[in-house]
C-alpha positions in Angstrom: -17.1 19.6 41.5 -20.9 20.5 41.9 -22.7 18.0 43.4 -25.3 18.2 39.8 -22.0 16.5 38.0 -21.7 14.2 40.3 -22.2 10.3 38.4 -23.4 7.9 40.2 -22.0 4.5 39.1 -24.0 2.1 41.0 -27.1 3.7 39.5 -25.3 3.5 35.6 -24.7 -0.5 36.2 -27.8 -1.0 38.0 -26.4 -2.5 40.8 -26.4 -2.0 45.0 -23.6 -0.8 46.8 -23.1 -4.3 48.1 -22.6 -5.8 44.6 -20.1 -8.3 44.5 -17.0 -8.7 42.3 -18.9 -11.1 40.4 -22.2 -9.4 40.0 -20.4 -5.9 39.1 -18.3 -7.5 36.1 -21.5 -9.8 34.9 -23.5 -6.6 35.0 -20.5 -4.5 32.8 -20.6 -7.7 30.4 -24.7 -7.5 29.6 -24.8 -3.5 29.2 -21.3 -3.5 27.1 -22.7 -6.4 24.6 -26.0 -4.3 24.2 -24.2 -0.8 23.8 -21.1 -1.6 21.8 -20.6 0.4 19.4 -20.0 -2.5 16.9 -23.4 -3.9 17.9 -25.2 0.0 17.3 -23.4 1.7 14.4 -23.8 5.2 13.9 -26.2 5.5 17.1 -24.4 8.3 19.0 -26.8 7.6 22.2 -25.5 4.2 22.6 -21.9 5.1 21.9 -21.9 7.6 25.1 -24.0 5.1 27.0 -21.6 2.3 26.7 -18.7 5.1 27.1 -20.5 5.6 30.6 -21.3 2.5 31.5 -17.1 1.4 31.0 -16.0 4.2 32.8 -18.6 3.4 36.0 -17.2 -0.2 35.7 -13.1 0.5 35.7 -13.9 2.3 38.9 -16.3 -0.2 40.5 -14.2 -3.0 39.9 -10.8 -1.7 41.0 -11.3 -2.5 44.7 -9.0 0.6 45.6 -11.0 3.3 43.5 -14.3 2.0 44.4 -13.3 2.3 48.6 -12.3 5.7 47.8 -15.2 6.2 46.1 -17.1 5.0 48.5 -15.9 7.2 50.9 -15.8 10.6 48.9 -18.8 10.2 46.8 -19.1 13.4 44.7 -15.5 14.3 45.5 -14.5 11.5 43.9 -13.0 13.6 40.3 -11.8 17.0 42.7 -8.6 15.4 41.6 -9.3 16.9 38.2 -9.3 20.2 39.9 -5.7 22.0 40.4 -4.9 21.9 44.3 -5.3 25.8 45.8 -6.3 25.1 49.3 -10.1 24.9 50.9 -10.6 28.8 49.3 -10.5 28.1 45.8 -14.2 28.1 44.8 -14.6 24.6 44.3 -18.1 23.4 45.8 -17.4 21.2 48.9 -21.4 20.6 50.1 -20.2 20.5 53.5 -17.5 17.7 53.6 -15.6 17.7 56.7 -12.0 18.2 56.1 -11.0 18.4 59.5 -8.8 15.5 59.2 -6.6 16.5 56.5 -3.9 19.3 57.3 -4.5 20.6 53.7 -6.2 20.2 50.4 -3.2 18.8 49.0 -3.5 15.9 51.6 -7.0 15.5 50.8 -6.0 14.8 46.9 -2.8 12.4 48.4 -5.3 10.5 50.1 -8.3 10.6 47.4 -5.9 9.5 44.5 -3.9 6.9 46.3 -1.0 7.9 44.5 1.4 8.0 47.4 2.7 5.4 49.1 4.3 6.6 52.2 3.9 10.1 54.0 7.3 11.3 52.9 5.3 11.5 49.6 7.5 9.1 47.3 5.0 8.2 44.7 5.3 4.7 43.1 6.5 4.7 39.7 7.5 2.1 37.0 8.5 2.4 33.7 6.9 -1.7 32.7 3.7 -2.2 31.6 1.1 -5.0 31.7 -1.7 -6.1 29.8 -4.8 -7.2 31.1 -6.4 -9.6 28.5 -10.1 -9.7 30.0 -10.3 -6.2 30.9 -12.7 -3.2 30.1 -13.8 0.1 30.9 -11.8 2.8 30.1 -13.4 5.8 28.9 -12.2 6.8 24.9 -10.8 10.2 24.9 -9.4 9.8 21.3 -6.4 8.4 20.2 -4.4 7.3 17.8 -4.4 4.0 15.7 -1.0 4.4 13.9 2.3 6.6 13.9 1.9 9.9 13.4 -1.2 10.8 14.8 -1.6 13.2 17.8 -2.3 11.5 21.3 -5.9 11.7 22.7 -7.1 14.0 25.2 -5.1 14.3 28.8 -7.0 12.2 31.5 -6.9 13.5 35.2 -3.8 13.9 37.2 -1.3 13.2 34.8 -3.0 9.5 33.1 -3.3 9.7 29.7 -6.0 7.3 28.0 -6.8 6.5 24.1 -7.9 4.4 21.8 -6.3 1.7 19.8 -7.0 0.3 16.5 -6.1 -4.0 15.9 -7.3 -5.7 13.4 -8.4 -9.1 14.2 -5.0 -10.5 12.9 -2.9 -8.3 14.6 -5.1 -8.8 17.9 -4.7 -12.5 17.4 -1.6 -12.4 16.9 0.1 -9.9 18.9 1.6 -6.6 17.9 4.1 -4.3 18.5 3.2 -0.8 18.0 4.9 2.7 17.6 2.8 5.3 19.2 3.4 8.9 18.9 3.4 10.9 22.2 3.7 14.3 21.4 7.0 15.4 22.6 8.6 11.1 21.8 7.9 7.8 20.2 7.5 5.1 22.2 7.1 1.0 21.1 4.0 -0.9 22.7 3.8 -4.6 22.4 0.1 -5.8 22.4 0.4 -9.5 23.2 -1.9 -12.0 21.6 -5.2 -12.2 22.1 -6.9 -8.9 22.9 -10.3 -8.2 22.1 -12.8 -5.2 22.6 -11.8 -3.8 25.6 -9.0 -5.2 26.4 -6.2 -2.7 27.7 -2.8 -2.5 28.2 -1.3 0.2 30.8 2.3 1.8 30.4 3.7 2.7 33.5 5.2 6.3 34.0 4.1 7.3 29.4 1.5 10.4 31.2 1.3 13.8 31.9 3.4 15.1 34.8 1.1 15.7 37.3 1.0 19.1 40.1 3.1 17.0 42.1 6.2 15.9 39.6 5.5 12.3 39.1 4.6 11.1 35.4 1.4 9.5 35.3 0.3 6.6 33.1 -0.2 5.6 29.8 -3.9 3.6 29.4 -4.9 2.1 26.1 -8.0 0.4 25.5 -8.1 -1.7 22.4 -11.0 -1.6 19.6 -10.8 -4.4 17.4 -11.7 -3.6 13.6 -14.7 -5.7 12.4 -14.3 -9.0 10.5 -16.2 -10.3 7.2 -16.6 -13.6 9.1 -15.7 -14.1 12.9 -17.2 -12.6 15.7 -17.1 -12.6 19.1 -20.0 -14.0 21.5 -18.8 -13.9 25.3 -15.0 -15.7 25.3 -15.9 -17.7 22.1 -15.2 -16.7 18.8 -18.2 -17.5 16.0 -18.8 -17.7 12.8 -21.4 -18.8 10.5 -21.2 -21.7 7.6 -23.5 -22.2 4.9 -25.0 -25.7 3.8 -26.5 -27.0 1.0 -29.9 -29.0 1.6 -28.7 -32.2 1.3 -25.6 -32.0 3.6 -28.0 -31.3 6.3 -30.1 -34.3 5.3 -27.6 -36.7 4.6 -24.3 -35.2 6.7 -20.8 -34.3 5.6 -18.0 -33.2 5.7 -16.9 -29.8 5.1 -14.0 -27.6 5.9 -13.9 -24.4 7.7 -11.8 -21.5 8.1 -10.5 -20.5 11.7 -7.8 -18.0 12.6 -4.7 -20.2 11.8 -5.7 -22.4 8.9 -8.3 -24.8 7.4 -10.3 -27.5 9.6 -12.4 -30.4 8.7 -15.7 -30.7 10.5 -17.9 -33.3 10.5 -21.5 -31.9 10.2 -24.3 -35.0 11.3 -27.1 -35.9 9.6 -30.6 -33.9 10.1 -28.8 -30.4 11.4 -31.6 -27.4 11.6 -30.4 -23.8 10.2 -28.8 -22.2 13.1 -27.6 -24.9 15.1 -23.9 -24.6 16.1 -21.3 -27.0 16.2 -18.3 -26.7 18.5 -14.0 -26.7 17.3 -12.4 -26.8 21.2 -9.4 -25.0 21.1 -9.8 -23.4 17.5 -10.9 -19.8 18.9 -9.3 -16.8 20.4 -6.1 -16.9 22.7 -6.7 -17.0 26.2 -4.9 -14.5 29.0 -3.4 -18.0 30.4 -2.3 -19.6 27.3 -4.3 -22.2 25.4 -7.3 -20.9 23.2 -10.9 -20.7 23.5 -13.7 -22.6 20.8 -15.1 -21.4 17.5 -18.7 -21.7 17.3 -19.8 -22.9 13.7 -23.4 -22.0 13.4 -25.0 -23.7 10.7 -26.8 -21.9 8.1 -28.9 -24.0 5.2 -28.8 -22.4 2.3 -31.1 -22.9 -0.6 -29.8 -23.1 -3.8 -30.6 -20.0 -6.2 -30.2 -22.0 -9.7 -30.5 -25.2 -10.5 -30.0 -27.6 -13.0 -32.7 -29.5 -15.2 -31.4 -32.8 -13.1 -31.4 -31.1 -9.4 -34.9 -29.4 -10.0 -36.1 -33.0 -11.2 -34.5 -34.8 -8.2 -35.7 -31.8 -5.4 -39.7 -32.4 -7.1 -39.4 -35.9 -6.6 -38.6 -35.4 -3.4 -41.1 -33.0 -2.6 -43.5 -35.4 -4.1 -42.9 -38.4 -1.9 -41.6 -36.3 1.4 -43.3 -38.0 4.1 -42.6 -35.5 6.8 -44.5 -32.2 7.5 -42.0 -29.9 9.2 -45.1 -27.5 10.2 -47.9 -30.3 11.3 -47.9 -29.1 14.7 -48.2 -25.9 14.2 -51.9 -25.8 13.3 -52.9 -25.9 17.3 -52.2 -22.2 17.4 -54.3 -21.1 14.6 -57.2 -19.1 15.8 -56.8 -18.2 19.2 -59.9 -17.6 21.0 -58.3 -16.6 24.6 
């Protein structure tokens, strides 16, 4: 790979090379909220951006794929290449591969993909889920049965997209996927969110060496008319009429499973929120998050000889300016 192609992923998080854990995944979580697709519709530029920025982060926080590349820097996709020794006009920029008996070592050792020198690789035909995770890159996919897999990743691992809806995310799914050449059943457990992704062991390409690599699928979450996500909480927005801000009440709200009475207190503004523990999305450990109500007052539009009567009365004898201390920033003179 020429060094011009070469990404550098520290530079694409806008991190150090000493970042910790910690920083590395707090960083991911600020760029991905700002380039989400979902949050920049139709803006191609943001799409690739946040494409980049996942990709930089699956390597960076895998602590075996960031040591290797660490150590390989710009070498760290020659495992894209096909394997024909140190002759094969690939650009090597001087790298010392002295300590390798061959190219094909050099890949071994880059990929991790054996576990002993006898060259068994490590293969499993179970999957598992990570609930919190992000990062891999969408080569295409598929979102029901019937549709062609996406593009071959490197070295036998395939990746794609799949398409939830919110009720199959929360819920769980099982889904039949369509591999080309067989039909396999996934089960997406409940829970997954933007990003999330599940893994099937040995459902790749075969790969130069024999082995079958893996199946990665990253989830993408179909939008909903009324919850969102913000962070690990799920939100939503409820309207209020005037006077159930004033005075309080009691209103019920939707949440994933059902109906839920909520007691709104007196003198609310527009936009606060209002907490329901344990009435959000699953969690990876069981349990489930909060929903977020935020509040939002909403005027009425028509009203009736009596409620235009009662709201003039009131604007009459109102005794409260919402706006009287706003006049100290009227004509600024610095």
């Amino acid at each position: 790979m020429a060094s011009t192609d070469f990404k550098d992923y520290y530079e694409i998080l806008g991190i150090g090379k000493t970042a910790s854990e910690a920083e590395i995944k707090k960083r991911f979580r600020k760029l991905a909220l700002q380039y989400h697709p979902d949050k920049n519709p139709g803006d191609k530029v943001a799409e690739e951006k946040f494409k980049t920025i996942s990709e930089a982060y699956e390597v960076l926080s895998d602590p075996e794929k960031r040591q290797k590349y660490d150590q390989f820097g710009k070498y760290w996709q020659q495992a894209a290449q096909p394997s024909g020794g140190y002759g094969s006009g690939v650009d090597m920029g001087g790298f010392d591969f002295s300590q390798y008996g061959n190219f094909d070592e050099f890949i071994n050792e880059l990929l991790g993909r054996f576990s002993s020198p006898s060259g068994g690789a490590r293969t499993s035909t179970s999957y598992s889920y990570s609930p919190g995770g992000a990062g891999f890159s969408d080569f295409g996919g598929f979102g029901s049965p019937g549709t062609g897999f996406g593009t071959q990743a490197p070295v036998g691992d395939r990746e794609a997209t799949l398409q939830l809806t919110f009720a199959e995310a929360f819920h769980g799914v099982e889904k039949r996927l369509n591999l080309g050449n067989e039909m396999i059943k996934v089960r997406i457990p409940a829970g997954a969110k933007n990003g999330s992704r599940v893994r099937v062991k040995g459902k790749g390409q075969v790969n130069p060496y024999g082995q079958r690599g893996d199946l990665y699928l990253t989830m993408q979450l179909t939008s909903h008319p009324f919850f969102q996500f913000e962070g690990d909480n799920l939100v939503c927005e409820m309207p209020i009429a005037p006077d159930e801000a004033v005075l309080g009440a009691n209103i019920d709200v939707p949440t994933p499973d059902g109906m839920v009475r909520m007691k709104v207190p007196a003198g609310v503004k527009s936009g606060q929120s209002l907490r329901l523990k344990g009435k959000g999305w699953p969690l990876p450990k069981d349990g489930r998050g909060d929903q977020l109500v935020r509040l939002v007052i909403a005027a009425p539009k028509k009203l009736s000889p009596l409620e235009r009567e009662c709201y003039e009365k009131i604007q009459t004898n109102r005794t409260e300016n919402p706006r009287q201390d706003l006049e100290k920033y009227a004509n600024l003179t610095v």
